[in-house]
N, C-alpha and C positions, 0 to 999 in steps of 0.2 A: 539733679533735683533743683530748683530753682527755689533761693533763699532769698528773693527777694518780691513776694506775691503781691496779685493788688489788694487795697484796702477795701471796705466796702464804699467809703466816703470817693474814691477813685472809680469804682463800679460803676456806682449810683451818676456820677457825673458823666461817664463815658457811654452809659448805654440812653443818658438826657442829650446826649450831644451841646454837654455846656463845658468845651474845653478847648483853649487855643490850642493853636496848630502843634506848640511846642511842647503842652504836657500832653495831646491828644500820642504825637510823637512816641512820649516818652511810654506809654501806657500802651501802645500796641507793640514797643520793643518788649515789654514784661511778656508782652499775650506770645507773641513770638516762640518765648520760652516756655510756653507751659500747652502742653497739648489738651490737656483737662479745661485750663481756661478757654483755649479758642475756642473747644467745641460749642461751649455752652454758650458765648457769647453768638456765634454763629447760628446754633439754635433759638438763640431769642431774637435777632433778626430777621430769620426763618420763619416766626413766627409769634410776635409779638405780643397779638390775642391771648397765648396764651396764661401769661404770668400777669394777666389783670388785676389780681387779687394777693399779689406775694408781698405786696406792703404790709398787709394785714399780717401775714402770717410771720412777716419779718421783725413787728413791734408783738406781736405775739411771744415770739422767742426770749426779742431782748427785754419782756418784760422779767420771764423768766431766770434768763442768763445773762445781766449785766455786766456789757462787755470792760473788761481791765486794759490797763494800759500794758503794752507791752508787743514783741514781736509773735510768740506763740497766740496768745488771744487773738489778733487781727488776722493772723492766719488762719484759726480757727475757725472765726467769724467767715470770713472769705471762703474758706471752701465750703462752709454753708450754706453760704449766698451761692454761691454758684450750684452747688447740688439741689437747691429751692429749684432754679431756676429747669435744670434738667427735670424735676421731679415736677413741675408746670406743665413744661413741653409736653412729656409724655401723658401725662396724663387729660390733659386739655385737649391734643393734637383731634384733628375732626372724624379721623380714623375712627377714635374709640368713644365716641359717640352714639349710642343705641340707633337714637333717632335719626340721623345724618347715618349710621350706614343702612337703615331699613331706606330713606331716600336714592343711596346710593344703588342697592340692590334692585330697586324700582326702576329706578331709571334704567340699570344693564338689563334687565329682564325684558324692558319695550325696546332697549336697541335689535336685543338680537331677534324678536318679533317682528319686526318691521324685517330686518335682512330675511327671514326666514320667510315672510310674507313675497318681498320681491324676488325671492328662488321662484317659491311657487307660480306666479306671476309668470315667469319666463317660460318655466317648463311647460303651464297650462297654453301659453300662445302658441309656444315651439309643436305641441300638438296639434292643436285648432288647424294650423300651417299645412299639417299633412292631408292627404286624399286616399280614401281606402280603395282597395284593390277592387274589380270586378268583382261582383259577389258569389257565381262560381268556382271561383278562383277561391274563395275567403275559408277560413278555417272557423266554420261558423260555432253556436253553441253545442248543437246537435250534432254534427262532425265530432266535436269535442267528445261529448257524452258516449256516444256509439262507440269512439276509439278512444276511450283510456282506458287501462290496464284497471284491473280491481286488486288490491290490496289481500293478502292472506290476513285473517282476521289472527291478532296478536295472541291468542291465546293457544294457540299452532305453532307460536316461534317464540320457546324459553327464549333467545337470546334477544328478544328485541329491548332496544335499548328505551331508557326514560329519555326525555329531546333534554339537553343542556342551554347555557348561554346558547344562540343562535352564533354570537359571534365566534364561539370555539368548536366551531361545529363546519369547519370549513379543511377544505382539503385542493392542496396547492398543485396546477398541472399546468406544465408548459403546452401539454397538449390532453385537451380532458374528454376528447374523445374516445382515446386509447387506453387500453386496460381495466375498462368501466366493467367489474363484475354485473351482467344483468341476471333481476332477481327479479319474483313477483312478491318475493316476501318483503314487506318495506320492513327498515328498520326504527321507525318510530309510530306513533299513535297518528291517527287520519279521520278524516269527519267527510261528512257532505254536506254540501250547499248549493241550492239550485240543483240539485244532482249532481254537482263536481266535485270533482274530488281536492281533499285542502288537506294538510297537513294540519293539526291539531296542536293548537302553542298555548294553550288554556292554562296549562300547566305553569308556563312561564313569562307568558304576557299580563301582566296588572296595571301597566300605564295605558288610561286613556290615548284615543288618536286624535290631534286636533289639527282643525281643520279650520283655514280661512275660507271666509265668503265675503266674497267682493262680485261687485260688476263687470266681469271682462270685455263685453261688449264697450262701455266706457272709456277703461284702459286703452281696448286695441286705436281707439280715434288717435285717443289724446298719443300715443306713441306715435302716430302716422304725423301728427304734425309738430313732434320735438321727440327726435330718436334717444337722444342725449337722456331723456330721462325716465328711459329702462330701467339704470343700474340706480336711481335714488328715489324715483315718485315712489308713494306710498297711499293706495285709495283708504278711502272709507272702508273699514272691513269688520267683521263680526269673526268672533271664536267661538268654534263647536267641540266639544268635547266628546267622542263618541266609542265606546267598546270596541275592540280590536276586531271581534266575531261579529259586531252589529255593521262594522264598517266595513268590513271585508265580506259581506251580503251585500251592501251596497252596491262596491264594486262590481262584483259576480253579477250582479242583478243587471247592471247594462250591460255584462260581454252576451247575459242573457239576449239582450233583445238586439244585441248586434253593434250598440254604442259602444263604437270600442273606443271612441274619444274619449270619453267621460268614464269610463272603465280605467282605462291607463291614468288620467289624472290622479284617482282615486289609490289607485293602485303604486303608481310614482310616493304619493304621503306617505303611503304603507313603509315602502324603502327608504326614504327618507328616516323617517321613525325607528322601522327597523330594520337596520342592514341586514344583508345576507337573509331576508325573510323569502323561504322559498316559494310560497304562495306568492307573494309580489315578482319573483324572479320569471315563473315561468307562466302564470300571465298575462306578463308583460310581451314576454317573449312572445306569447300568441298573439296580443295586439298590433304589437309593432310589428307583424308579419302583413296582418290583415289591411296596415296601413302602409304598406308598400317599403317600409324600414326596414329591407333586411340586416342592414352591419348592427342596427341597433337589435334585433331579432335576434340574431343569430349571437351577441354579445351576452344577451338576458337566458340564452339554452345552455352558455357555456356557463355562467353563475351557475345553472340551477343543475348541472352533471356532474360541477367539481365540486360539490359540497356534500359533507357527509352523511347526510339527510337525501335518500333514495329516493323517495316516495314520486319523484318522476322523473328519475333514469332514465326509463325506456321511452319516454313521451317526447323528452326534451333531445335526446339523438335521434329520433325519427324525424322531429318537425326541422331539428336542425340541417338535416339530409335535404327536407323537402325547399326548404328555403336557399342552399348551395344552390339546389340545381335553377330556383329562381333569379339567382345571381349566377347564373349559366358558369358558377364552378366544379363542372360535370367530376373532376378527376377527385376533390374534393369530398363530393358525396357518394362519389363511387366506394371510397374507401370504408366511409361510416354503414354505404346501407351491404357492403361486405362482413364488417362487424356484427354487424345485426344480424345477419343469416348465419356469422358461423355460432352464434350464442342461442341459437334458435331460444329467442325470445318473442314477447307479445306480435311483435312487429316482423316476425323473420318470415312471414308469406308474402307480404304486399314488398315489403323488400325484396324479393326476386322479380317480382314482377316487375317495379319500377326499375331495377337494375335490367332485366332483360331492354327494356325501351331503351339505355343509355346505350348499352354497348352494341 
């Protein structure tokens, strides 16, 4: 215990910086000894600002409790002064200011805007960048629509499930080709759009999707002639706020007409926003086909098989088959469109026949 504390009248001189070197000395040997005082002295250096007003509160007191002479009183007085002094800091500190953290919270909320903004920014060039496939070749909308599996209407299958988090709705496979029970019964709720078929998140999606609008044309110059500032420029841009089913019409609406640029864009936010959202997974996975991506393709079928959420199972090993053999992994798709024929699913006709052509 340290029995010999500072006075206020030493306080008061030491925190004015009106003390030669030798009582200044002597005054930080007491501080040495008392862990309580250094803190608070520490804290008012720390923070100055704070205790503006503790004179007042300090003639306040002694008006009340006029300090006696004597060793107990001055110590008394002193650990007062110095618990003022704590009881300033904290409370003063800019932390616990309404106003100063609604600024604060302002300000982090446009930082991570802007980062968020230059994501999108890169992914939309990274697209722009690509060249779509011959259009024979391409997995058009109409392809699409003719070959997707229809759905068993839910009221034929007690066990179908209510959809969950999306995010706990995933299922983990070092190889998620294999073992893929195919069904036609999906096991959650499904919709149409544009006449495609979507998985249904109505139930679980309530956050708006937003969406920057900026100039890319602009961007692309200005990047051409300072690369450096990809990772920090930030344009002019506007926020949209738009329903998850209004914006995921959107999307659909150009895989409609074949823009599968500006589909995947749209469709990339979706995932962004929501992970593992299978609607964004597979596609995407048709896009990035059409634009000649297959690792990206084939990466977005493997999302959308290992997740627990069916509803395109059998779409997403079919196109993934068809995309192998695009990336001439004949031995690769050999194995998946052999799956396919022994599950005699949607797909297990045209799967012999493509498989006849490999071997």
């Amino acid at each position: 215990m340290n029995t010999n504390p500072l006075t206020p009248q030493e306080l008061e001189k030491y925190l004015d910086g009106k003390l030669i070197p030798e009582e200044k000395y002597r005054i930080e040997k007491k501080l040495s000894e008392s862990d309580f005082e250094t803190d608070a002295i520490e804290g008012y250096e720390n923070n100055p600002e704070a205790i503006k007003n503790i004179s007042k509160i300090k003639k306040s007191f002694r008006a009340k409790f006029p300090v006696k002479q004597g060793f107990i009183s001055i110590a008394v007085v002193t650990v007062f002064s110095l618990s003022l002094i704590f009881f300033a800091i904290t409370y003063f500190l800019p932390g616990n200011d309404p106003v100063n953290q609604e600024k604060i919270q302002v300000a982090e909320n446009k930082s991570t805007e802007k980062s968020q903004v230059i994501e999108q920014i890169k992914s939309d060039l990274e697209i722009e960048d690509s060249q779509p496939i011959a259009i024979p070749e391409q997995i058009t909308y109409k392809k699409t629509v003719d070959n997707q599996v229809k759905p068993v209407e839910k009221s034929t299958n007690p066990e179908k499930m209510q959809i969950q988090d999306p995010e706990t709705l995933r299922v983990e496979s070092s190889s998620p080709e294999l073992n893929i029970i195919i069904n036609e019964i999906t096991n959650c709720e499904t919709d149409y759009i544009h006449d495609l078929k979507v998985v249904d998140y109505s139930r679980i999606y309530k956050t708006l999707i937003k969406k920057y609008r900026y100039d890319l044309g602009g961007i692309e110059a200005r990047y051409q002639n300072n690369e450096s500032e990809r990772n920090t420029y930030v344009p002019d841009y506007e926020v949209e706020l738009i329903p998850y089913r209004d914006f995921l019409s959107i999307a659909l609406g150009n895989f409609v007409q074949n823009n599968f640029k500006d589909a995947l864009k749209d469709l990339s936010i979706i995932s962004t926003q929501f992970p593992n959202d299978q609607n964004a997974n597979f596609y995407s996975g048709l896009c990035y086909y059409n634009l000649g991506k297959w690792n990206k393709a084939i990466k977005a079928f493997d999302e959308t098989i290992k997740h627990q959420i069916n509803v395109f199972d059998q779409e997403a090993l079919w196109y993934k088959a068809m995309t192998l053999i695009k990336k001439k992994e004949n031995d690769g798709a050999i194995e998946i469109l052999e799956q396919i024929i022994r599950k005699k699913g949607f797909y297990a006709s045209q799967a012999e026949t493509v498989l006849e052509k490999l071997k």
